[in-house]
N, C-alpha and C positions, 0 to 999 in steps of 0.2 A: 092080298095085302100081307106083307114081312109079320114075321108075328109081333116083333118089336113095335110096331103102330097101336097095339092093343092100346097102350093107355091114352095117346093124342085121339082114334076114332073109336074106339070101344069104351072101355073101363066102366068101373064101379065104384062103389066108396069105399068097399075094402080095399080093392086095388092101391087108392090114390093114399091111403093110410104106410105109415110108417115107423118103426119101435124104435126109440132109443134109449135105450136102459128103463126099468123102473116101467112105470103102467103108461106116463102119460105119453100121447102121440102127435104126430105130425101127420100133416094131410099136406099131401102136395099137390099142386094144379099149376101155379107158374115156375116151384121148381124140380115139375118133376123130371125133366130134360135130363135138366142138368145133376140130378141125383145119381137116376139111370145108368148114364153114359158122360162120367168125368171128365174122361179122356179126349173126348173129342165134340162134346156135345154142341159149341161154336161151329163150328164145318154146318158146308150145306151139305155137303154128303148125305153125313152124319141127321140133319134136320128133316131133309127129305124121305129117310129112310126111318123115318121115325113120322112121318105125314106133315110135316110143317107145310105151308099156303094149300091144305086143303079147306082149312075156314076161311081163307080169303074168294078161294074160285068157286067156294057154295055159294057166300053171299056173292060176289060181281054175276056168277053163271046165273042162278036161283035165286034169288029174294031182291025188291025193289029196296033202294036205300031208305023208305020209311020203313019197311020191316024190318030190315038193320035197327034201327031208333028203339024199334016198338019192340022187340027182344031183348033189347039190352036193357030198356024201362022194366021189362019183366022180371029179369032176371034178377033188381036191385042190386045190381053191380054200383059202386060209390067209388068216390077217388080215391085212392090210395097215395097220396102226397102230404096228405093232412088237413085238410080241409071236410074232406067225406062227402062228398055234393053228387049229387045222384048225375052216375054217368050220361045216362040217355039223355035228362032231363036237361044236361048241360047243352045235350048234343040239337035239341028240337029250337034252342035260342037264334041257332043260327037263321038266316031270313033265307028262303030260297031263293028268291030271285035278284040276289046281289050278287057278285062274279065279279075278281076271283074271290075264293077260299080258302085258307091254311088252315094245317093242322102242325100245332105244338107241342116236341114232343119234351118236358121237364124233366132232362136229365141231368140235372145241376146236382142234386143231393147234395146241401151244405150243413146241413143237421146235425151238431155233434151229436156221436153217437149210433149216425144211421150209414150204413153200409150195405144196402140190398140192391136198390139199382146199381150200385155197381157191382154185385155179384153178374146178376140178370143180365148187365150188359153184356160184360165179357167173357160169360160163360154162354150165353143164347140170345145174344144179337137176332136172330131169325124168327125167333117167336116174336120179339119188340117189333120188328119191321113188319111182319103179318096183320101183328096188332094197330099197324097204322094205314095198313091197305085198308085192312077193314074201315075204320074210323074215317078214312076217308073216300071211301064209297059211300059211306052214310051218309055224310054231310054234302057230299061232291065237291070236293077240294082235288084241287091238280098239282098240288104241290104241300111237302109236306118239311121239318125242320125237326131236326135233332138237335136240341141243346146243352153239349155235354160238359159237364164240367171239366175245365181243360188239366187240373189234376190225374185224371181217367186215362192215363197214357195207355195203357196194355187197353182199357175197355174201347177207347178210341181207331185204335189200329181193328182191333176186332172187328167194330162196327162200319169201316170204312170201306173193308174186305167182304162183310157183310152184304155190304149194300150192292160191290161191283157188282160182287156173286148173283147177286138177286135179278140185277138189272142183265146178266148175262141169259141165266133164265128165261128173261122176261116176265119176271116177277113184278118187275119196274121198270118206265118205261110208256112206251106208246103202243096200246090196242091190248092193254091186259087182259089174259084170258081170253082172248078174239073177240074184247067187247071194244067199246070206242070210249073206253075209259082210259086217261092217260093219268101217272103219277109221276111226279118226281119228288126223291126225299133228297135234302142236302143237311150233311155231317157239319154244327156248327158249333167249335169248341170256345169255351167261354176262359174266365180268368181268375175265377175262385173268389167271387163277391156272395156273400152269403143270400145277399138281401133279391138276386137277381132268382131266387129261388118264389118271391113275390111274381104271380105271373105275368101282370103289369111291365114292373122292373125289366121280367125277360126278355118283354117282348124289346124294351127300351134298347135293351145291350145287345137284340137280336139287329135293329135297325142303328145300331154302331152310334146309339149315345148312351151317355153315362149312367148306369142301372137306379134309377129311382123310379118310385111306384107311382102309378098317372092316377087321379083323380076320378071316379067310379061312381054312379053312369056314365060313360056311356061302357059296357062292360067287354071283353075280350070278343066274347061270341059275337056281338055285334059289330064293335067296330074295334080291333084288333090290331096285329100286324100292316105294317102301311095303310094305315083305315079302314081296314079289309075287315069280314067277318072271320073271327080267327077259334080253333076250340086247342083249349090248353091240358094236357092232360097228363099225368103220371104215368111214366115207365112201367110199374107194376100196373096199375090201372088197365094200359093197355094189352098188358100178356093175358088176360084173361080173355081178352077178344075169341079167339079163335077156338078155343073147349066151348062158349058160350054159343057162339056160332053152329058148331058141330052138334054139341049134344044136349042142347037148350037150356032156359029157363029153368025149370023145374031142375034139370041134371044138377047149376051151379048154385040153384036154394038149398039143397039137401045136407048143406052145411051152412054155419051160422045161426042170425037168429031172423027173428021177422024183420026187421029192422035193418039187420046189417048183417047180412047174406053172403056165404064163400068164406074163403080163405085170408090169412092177412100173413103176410112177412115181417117178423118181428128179429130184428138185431138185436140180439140178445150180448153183452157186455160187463165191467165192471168184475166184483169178487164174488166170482162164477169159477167153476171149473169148466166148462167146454163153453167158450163165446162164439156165437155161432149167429149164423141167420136160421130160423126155426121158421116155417112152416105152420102155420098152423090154425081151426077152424074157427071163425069167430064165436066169441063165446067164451073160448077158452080163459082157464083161471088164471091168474099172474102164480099160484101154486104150484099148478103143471107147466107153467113155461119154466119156473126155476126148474122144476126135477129135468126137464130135456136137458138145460143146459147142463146138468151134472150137479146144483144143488151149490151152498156156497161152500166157500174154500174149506178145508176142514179148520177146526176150531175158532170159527167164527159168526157171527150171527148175522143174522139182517138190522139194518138199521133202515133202511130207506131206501123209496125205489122211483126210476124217474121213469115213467109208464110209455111216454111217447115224443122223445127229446126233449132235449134242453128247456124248451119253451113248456114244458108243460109240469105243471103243478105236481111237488112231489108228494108220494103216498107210503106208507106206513105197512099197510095189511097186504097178504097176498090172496086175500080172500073174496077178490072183484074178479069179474070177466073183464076178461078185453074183447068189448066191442064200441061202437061208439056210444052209444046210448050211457051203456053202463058205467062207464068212466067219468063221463060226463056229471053223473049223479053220485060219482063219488067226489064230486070236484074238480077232476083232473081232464086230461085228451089223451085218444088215443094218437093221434099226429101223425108222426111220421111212422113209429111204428118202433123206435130206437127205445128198448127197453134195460135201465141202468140199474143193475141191484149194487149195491154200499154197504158194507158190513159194520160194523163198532167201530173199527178204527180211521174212520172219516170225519176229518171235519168239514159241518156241516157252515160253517162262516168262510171258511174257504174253499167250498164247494157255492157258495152264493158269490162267492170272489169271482173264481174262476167262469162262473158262468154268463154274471156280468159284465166282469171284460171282456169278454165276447163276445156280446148282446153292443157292444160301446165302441167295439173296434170297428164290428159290420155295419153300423147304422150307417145310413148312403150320408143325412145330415141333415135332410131337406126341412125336416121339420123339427120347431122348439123343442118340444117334450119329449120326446125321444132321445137326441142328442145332447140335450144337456139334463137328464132327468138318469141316463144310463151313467156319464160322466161323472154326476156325484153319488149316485151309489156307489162305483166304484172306488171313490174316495174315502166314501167312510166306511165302508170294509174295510179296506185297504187300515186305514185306524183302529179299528179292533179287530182287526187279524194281528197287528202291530204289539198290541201292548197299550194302544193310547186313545180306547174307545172310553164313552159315556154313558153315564146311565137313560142318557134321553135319546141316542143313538140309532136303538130300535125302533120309536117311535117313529124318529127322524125316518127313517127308510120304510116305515108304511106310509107317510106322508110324502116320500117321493113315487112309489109304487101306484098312489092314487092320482098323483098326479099327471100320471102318465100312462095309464090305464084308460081305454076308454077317448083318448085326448090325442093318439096321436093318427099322423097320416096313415100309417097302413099297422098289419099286426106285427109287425117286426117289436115295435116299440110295446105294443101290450103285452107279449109274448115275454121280453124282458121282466116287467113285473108282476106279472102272475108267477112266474119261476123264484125271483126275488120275493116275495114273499109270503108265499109256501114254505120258503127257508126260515125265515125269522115266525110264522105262527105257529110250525109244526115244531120247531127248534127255539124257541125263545130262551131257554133256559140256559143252552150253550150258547149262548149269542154274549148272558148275561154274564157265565162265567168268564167269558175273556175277559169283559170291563174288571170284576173283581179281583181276579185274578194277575192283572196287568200284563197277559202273554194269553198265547196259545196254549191250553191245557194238550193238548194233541202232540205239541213239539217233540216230545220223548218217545211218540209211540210211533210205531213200524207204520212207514209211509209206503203206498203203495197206488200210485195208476189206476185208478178206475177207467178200467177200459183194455188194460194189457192184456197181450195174451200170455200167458203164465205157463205155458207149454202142454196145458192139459186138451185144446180144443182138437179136434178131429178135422183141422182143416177145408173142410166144408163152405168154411163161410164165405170164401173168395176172397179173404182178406189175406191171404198167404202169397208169397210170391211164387209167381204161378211161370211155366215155361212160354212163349209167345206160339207155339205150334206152329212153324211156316209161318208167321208172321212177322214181316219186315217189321225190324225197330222204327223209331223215329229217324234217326239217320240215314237209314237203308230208304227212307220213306222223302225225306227232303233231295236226296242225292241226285 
């Protein structure tokens, strides 16, 4: 075996460890590919020569698809979309004896703030596709779906190339691995709906009507895609497949906690010096996640940090882990994984603005309190960001935050206000100066992009514009 395979069938945990400045570390396992081998780490070549579909031809050659299940329950693998639902556990819903089967795979990423599957995709497409051979040997699905969000242009063309490749192979296809197992995945780019990110929704915009979230029970695993028992899972979710596979349970607990075990990829953003996607093991402090990214901008401080996208409850301290559990009991989620540090010079009312217009554009509509509970928060923001809030304003906006919490069809609408109003209790005070003040105390001071890159990141994160390597553009692709 090449030596360069050491880390996909060998390694260690020192191995999968990595420095960047300052003490705290990164542990890589889905991107250590792409850490590796920049340059090329997309290619099968490159995939092969590094052992990509040897976790796929253990388990099809070696392991029955319930011990596929019962490894992956072992290993406390959880979803990594935001939800955190015990992988295997998701996987044993499905009924054996209903046929056919899909597997979904949630590459929509609409999260402000979150940018990892699309690293993942367009940097190592070939670990994602392993990871669904797997997932659907376990379940016995013959047919498998990538749902990408159709923003993804370079991740798309990747994945497309990906797949031939695979399927030239015979990685995909019919009699995989010389068993009587047949797969077929089909590349299916979506249109930038946020809510289709709901797994429901996706399946809705998968089957070409309009992305809103179906009513639950009866659940995806069950009855799914075309009524079909369908498993829905996250892009990063399923890169872990195939290490899990190879080097077991135990190998993928010896990071994390008891609870929430391995690695988590955290987009790391906002008034940072190096934004990046980090790596890193669960557990880890929101302390050490600032010192990877380079710490905040010089001469400014932390004001506030939003732990796991937009939807999630913003927090104050850096002195929590990021796991699920832990977050959790700090009030907040860990989610997607999109972590926003915000310095002094943010306002925090027009950071509630900004968030819930967003929250108000993506809502599909289906239901009252969502659609029209996001609506008027936005409006009286919109008022005291203005100049022409009230003193009962803030009230006013915990009283729509409850009203809409808890009340609506799916979490899209919750998700808006638990974010909204994390803003007005942890900030009340600046909420209050705008009313007295009749403006924005902020208007004078140095406005700046949470979220930019500011030229200090080390490109890493896949959020650069990157070369297409051999890669037909879109045109070259339609032609």
């Amino acid at each position: 075996m090449a030596e360069e395979t050491r880390g996909r069938l060998g390694g260690t945990a020192e191995e999968a460890r990595g420095r960047l400045g300052g003490t705290a570390e990164e542990t890589r396992i889905v991107k250590r590919r792409i850490h590796e081998y920049p340059d090329d780490s997309w290619t099968i070549e490159r995939a092969l020569d590094d052992g990509a579909y040897e976790g796929a031809r253990k388990a099809i050659t070696t392991m029955q698809p319930d011990g596929v299940i019962d490894l992956v329950k072992a290993s406390g693998l959880r979803g990594r979309g935001g939800a955190g639902f015990p992988t295997g556990v998701k996987w044993s819903f499905a009924p054996k004896d209903v046929f056919p089967k899909f597997i979904v795979v949630n590459h929509d990423e609409g999260e402000p703030g979150t940018f990892k599957d699309r690293e993942l995709g367009e940097n190592d497409p070939h670990q994602l596709i392993e990871g669904i051979i797997i997932s659907a040997w376990a379940v016995q699905a013959a047919r498998a779906f990538i749902y990408c969000r159709g923003e993804f242009a370079l991740g798309s063309r990747r994945l497309d190339k990906a797949i031939s490749d695979a399927y030239e192979r015979g990685f995909l296809g019919e009699g995989i691995y010389g068993s009587d197992f047949d797969l077929e995945i089909v590349l299916h780019r979506g249109a930038g709906a946020y809510i289709c990110g709901e797994e429901s929704a996706l399946l809705d915009s998968l089957e070409g009507f309009r992305g809103q979230p179906r009513l639950r029970p009866p659940f995806p695993a069950v009855k799914g895609l075309y009524g079909q028992p369908t498993i829905v899972n996250n892009t990063e979710t399923l890169g872990n497949l195939p290490d899990i596979v190879l080097k077991g349970a135990d190998w993928f607990r010896q990071w994390g906690t008891e609870k929430s075990p391995g690695t988590k990829v955290l987009s790391v953003s906002g008034h940072v010096n190096r934004p990046a996607n980090y790596e890193v093991s669960m557990g880890t402090s929101l302390a050490d996640v600032l010192e990877l990214a380079g710490g905040m901008r010089e001469g400014h401080t932390l004001k506030a940090i939003i732990p796991g996208g937009a939807s999630a409850p913003l927090l104050t301290s850096t002195d929590i882990a990021m796991d699920f559990e832990s977050l959790k009991d700090a009030g907040s989620m860990l989610g997607s994984g999109a972590v926003v540090f915000m310095d002094e010079t943010t306002c925090m009312v027009r950071n509630a603005l900004v968030t819930t217009a967003f929250f108000e554009h993506e809502s599909c509509g289906k239901c009252t309190p969502c659609r029209e509970g996001t609506w008027w928060g936005v409006k009286v923001l919109e008022r005291i960001e203005e100049g022409d809030g009230r003193r009962e304003d803030m009230d006013l906006l915990l009283d729509i935050c409850d009203g809409i919490d808890g009340r609506a069809f799916c979490p899209l609408g919750d998700a808006a206000a638990w974010a909204l109003r994390s803003n007005v209790k942890l900030f009340r005070e600046e909420f209050e100066e705008h009313v007295s003040l009749g403006r924005c105390p902020f208007e004078d001071e140095e406005r700046i992009l949470v979220g930019a890159n500011q030229g200090g990141g080390s490109g890493e994160a896949g959020v650069m514009p990157q070369p297409a390597a051999g890669v037909p553009s879109d045109a070259d692709t339609q032609s």
